[in-house]
VOGU-3710 file (C-alpha; in Angstrom, 3 decimals, decimal comma):
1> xxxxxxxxxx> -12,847/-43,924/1,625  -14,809/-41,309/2,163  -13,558/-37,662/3,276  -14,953/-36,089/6,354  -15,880/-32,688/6,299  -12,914/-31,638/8,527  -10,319/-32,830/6,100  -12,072/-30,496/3,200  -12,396/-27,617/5,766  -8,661/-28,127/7,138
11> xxxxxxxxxx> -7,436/-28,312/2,908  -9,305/-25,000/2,446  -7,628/-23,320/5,048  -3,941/-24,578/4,361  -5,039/-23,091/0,902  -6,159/-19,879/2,511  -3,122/-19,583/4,320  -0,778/-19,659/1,443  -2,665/-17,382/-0,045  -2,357/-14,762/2,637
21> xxxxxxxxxx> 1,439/-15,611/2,734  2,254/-15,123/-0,726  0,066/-11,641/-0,331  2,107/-10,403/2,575  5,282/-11,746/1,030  4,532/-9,437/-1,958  3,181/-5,912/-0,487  5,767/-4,523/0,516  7,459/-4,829/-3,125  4,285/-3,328/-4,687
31> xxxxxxxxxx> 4,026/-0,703/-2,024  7,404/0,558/-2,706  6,325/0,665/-6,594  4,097/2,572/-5,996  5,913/5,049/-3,283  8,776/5,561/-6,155  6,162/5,637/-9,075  4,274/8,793/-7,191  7,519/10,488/-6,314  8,683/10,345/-10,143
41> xxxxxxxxxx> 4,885/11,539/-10,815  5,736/14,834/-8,493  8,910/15,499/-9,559  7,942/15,740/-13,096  4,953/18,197/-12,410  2,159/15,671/-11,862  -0,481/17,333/-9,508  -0,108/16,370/-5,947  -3,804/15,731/-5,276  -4,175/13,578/-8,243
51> xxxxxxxxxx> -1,105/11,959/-7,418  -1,923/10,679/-4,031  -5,440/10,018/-5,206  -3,771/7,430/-7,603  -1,672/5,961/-5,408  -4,551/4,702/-3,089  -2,534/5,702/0,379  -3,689/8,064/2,862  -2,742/11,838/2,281  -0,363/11,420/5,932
61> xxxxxxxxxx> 1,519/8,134/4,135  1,861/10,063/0,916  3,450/13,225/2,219  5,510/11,427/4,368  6,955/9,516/0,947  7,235/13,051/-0,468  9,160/14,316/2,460  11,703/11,123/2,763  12,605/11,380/-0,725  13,538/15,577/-0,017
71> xxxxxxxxxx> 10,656/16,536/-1,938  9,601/20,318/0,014  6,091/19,658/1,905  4,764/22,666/3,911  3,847/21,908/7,366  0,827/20,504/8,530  -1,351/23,063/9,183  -3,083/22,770/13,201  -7,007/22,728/13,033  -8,829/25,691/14,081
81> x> -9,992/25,614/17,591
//
């Protein structure tokens, strides 16, 4: 019998959609790897740019880790009108 293009199409996205499941299934556990990595980084004396650069979050996510775990983080500084 032969397979209709449908069938292959519908296969590839059941396949697709597993994929993405299995992803989101797994981020958070890698994100929090990371978070508690970088904090360990800091508290030993690891440069804070570097730090977040290596992370791969934005600078607002990474000071936000930093503050959560108690680590002191000056204020956000306003922009200049």
């Amino acid at each position: 019998m032969t397979e209709i293009p449908e069938e292959t199409q519908a296969r590839a996205l059941r396949a697709l959609a597993e994929a993405a499941q299995t992803r989101d299934a797994e981020v958070p556990r890698l994100q929090n790897a990371v978070r508690d990595a970088a904090i360990e980084a800091i508290r030993v004396g690891a440069p804070r740019i570097r730090t977040q650069k290596l992370s791969g979050v934005s600078p607002t996510l990474f000071y936000a880790w930093l503050a959560e775990a108690g680590v002191p983080v000056r204020a956000k500084r306003r922009a200049s009108d």
